[in-house]
C-alpha positions as MATLAB code, in Angstrom:
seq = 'XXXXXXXXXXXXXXXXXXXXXXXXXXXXXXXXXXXXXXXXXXXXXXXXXXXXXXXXXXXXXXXXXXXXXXXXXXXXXXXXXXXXXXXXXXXXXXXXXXXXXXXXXXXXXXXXXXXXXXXXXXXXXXXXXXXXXXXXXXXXXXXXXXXXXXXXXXXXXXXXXXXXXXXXXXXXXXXXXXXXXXXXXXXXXXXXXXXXXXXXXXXXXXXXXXXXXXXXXXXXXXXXXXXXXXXXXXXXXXXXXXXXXXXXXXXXXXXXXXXXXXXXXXXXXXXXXXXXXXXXXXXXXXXXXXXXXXXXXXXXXXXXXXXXXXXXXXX';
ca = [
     136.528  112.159   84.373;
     139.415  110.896   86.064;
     137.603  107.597   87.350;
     135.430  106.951   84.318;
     138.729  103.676   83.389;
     139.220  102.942   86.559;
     137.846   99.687   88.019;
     135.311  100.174   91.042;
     135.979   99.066   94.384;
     133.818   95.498   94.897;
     132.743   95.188   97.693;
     131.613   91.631   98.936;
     130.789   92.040  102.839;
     129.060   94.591  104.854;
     131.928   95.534  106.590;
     133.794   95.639  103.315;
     130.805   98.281  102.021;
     131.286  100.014  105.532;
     135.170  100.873  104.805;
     134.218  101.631  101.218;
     131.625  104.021  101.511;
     133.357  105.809  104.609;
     136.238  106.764  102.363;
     133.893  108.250   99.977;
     134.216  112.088  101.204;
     130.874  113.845  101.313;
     132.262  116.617  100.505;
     133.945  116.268   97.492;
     130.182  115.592   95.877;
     126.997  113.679   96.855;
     126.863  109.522   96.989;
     124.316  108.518   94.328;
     123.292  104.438   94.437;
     121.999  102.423   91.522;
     120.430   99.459   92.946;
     120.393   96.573   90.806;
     119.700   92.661   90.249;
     122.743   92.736   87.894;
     122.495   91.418   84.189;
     122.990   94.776   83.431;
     122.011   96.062   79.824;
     121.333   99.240   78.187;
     118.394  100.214   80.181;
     121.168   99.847   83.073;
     123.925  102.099   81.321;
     121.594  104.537   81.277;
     120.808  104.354   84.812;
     124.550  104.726   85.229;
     125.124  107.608   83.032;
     122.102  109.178   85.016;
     123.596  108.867   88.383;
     126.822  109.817   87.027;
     125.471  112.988   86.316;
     123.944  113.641   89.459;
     126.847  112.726   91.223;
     129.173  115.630   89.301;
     132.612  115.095   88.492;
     133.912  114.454   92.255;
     130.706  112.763   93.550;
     130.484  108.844   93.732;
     128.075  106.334   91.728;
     127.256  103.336   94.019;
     126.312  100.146   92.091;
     124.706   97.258   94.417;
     123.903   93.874   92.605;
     122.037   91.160   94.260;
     119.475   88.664   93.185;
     116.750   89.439   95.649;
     115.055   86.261   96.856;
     112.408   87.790   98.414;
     110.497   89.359   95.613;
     110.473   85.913   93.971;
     107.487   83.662   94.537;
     107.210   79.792   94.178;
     107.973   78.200   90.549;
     109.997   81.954   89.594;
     113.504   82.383   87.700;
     114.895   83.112   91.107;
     117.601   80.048   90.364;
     118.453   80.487   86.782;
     117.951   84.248   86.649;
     121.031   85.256   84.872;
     124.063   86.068   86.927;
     126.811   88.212   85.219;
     129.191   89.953   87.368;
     132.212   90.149   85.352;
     130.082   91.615   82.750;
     128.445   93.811   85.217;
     131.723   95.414   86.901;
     133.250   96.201   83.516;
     130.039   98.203   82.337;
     129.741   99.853   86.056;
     134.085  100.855   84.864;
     133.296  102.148   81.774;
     130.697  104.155   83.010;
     132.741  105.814   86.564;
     131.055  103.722   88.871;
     133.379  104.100   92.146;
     131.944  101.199   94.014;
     129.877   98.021   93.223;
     128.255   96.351   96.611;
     127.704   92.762   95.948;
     126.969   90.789   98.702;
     126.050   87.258   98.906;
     122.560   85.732  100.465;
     123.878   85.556  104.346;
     125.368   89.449  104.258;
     122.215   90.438  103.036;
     120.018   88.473  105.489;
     122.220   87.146  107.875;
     119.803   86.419  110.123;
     118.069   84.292  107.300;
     114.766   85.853  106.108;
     113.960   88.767  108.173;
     110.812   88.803  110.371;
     110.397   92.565  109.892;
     109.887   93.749  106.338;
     108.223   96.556  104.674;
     104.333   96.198  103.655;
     103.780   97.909  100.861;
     100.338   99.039  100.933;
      97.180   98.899   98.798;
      99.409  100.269   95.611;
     101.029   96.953   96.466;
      98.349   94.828   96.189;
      97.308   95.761   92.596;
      98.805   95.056   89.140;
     102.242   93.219   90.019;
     101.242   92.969   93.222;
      98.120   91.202   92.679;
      99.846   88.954   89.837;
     103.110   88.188   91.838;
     101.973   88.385   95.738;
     104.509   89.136   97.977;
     106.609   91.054   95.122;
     106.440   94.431   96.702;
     107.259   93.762  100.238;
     110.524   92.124   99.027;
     111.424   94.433   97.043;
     110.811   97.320   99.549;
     112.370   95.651  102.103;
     115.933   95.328  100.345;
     115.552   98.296   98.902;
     115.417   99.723  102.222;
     118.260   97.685  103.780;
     120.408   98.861  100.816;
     119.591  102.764  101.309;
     120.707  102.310  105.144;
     123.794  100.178  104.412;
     125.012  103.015  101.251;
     123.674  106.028  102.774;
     123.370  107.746   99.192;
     122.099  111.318   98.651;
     120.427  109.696   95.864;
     119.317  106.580   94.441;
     118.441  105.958   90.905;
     115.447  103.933   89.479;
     114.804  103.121   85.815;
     110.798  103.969   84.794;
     109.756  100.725   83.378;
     109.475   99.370   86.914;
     106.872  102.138   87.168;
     104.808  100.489   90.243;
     107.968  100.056   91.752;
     108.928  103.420   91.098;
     105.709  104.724   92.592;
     106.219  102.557   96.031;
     109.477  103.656   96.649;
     108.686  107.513   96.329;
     105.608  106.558   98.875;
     108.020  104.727  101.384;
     110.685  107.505  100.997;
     108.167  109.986  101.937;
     106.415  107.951  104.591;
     109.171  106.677  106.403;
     111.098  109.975  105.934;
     114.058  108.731  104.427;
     117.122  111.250  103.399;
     117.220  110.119  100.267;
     116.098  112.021   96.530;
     114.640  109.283   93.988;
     115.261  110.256   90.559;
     113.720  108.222   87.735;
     115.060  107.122   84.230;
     113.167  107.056   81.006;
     112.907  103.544   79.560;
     115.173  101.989   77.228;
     114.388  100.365   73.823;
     115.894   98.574   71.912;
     115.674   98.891   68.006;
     113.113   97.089   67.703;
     110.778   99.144   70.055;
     111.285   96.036   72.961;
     111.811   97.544   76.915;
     115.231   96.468   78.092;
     115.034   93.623   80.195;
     117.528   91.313   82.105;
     114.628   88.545   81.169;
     114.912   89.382   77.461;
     117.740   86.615   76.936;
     115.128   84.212   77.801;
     112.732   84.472   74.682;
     113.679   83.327   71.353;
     113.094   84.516   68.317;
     109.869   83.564   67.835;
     108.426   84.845   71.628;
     110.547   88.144   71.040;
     108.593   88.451   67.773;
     105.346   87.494   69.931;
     106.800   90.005   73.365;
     106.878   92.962   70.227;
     103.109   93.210   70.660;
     103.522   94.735   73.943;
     105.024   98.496   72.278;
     103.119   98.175   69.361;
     100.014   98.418   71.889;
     101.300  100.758   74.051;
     102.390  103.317   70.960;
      98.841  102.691   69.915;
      97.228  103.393   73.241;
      99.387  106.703   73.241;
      98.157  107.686   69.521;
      94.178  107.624   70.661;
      95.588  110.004   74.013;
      93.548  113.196   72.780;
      90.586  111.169   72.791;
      90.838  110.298   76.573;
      91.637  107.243   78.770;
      88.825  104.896   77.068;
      90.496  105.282   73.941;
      93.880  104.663   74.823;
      92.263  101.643   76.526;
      90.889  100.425   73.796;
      93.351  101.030   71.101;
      96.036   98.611   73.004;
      93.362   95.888   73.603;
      92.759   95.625   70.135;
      96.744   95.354   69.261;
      97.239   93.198   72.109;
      94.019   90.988   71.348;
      95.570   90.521   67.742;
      98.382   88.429   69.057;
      96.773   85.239   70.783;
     100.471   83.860   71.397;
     100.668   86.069   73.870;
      98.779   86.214   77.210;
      97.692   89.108   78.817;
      97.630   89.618   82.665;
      96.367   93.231   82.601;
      96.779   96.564   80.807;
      95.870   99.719   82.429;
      95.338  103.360   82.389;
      96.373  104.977   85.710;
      97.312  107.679   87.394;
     101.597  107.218   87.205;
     102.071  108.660   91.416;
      99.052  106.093   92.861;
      98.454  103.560   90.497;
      94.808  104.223   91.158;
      92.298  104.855   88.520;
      91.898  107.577   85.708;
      88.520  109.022   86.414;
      86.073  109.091   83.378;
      86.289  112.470   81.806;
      89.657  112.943   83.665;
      93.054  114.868   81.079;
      96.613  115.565   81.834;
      99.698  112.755   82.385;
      98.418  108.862   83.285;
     100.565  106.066   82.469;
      99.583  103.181   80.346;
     100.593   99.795   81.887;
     100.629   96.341   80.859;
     102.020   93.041   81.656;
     102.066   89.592   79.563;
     103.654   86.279   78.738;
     105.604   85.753   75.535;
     106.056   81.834   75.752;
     107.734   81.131   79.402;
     108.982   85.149   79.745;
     106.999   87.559   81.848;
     107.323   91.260   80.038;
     106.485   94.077   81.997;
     105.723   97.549   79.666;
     104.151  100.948   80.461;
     103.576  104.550   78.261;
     103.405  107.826   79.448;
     100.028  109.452   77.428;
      98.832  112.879   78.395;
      95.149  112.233   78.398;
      92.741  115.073   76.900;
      88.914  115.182   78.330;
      87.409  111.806   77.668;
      83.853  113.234   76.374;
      82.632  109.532   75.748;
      82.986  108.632   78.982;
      79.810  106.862   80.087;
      78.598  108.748   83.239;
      81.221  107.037   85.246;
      80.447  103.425   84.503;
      83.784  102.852   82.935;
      87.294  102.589   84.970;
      90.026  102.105   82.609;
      92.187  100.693   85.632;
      90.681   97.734   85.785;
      89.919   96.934   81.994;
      91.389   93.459   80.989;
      93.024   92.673   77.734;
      89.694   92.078   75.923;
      87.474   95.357   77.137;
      86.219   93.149   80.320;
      87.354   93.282   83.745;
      91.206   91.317   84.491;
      90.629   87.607   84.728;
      92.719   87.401   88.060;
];
């Protein structure tokens, strides 16, 4: 690919983006847009690769990069969240990104924090949105604002955000955006951990605590023929093994609603979970295809809202 060495256009203002993306000839291919936080990692090369793909060999891959203050609340890593943009604009080269959008707090917003913003919804309200209120809506909103200002035929989401995944399909198809949302499968690394920009934050000993998390979910995955409860259960017990490491939720649910798996109920659900490895927040799902759950107890038990320990989330 004739691009693949060459360093992407950066651009730093809106009206920079605006001259960008108008010499980007639809015709030659479709624009495909990567939105990002930066930090990239593997999980993020993949991403790349992905939208390089979908792009063909005279479309263009669009990388934006901004810290998003709105979908951080109080006492967050929205200040020392790690900021890498030399890093990230040689990774988006390497992999044929033709232009990176990264604009500082005042293009974004210039208007400071905007009155109108996106409400996510009940799906919002659950899970991460329950645990980190007000998460959704920010993220919505700039993800939004960055599908107007790029105008891609496609945008590209990795599937360990899964909830996040989820609410931007729904506000695609409710606000009747032109835009396709592929998805991503996550990213390991060798030692079974999700890629995460957060991961540089845990030392050795949290990463060896944060390893509980896919040890549960591959557990939760193994008990799949025997139906939601199972899977339930089988990453409780792996995640109550570790008590260094605390649990906000873990969930079977349905992967397009995030609403419950029905007793009883088979076919693809998503496992979910969330926790703390010392000061890190991890964030984790599985895809399981579920078989019929014949133990299920006449409809008394709703895996979406089992906590670590077989009760209800402590919220």
């Amino acid at each position: 690919m004739s691009d693949r060495a060459v360093s992407p256009h950066l651009a730093i203002t809106r009206a920079e983006l605006a001259a960008a993306r108008a010499a980007l000839d639809p015709r030659a291919g479709p624009v495909v847009l990567v939105p990002t936080m930066g930090a990239l990692h593997a999980g993020h090369e993949r991403l790349l690769h992905a939208a390089r793909t979908l792009a063909g060999p005279e479309g263009s891959v669009v990388v934006s990069i901004f810290v998003n203050p709105l979908q951080f609340g109080p006492g967050e890593d929205l200040d020392r969240y790690p900021r890498t943009l030399d890093e990230d604009l040689a990774m988006c080269a390497s992999a044929g990104a033709r232009l990176v959008f990264a604009p500082s707090l005042t293009e974004m917003y210039p208007g400071g924090k905007p009155d109108v913003t996106v409400d996510p919804g009940p799906v919002g309200q659950v899970f991460e949105g329950h645990f980190r209120p007000g998460f959704f809506g920010g993220v919505l909103t700039v993800v939004l604002k960055l599908l107007h200002l790029t105008r891609p035929a496609t945008a590209v989401f990795g599937q360990k955000d899964a909830q996040q995944l989820a609410l931007v399909r729904r506000m695609v198809a409710d606000m009747d955006l032109d835009v396709a949302i592929e998805s991503v499968p996550i990213v390991r690394d060798a030692d079974g951990l999700a890629t995460s920009s957060r991961n540089r934050y845990l030392s050795a000993a949290d990463r060896a605590v944060a390893l509980t998390m896919p040890r549960a979910l591959r557990a939760g995955e193994a008990r799949a023929a025997e139906g939601a409860a199972a899977v339930l259960a089988a990453a409780q017990e792996v995640l109550g093994g570790e008590p260094a490491l605390a649990v906000d939720y873990v969930a079977v649910v349905d992967a397009r609603t995030f609403g419950p798996v029905r007793p009883g109920e088979a076919g693809p659900a998503l496992l979910v979970a969330a926790a703390r490895a010392g000061g890190t927040r991890l964030i984790d799902n599985m895809p399981v295809l579920l078989a019929a759950d014949t133990a299920a107890e006449g409809g008394s038990h709703d895996p979406a809202t089992e906590g670590p320990a077989g009760h209800a989330a402590h919220h």
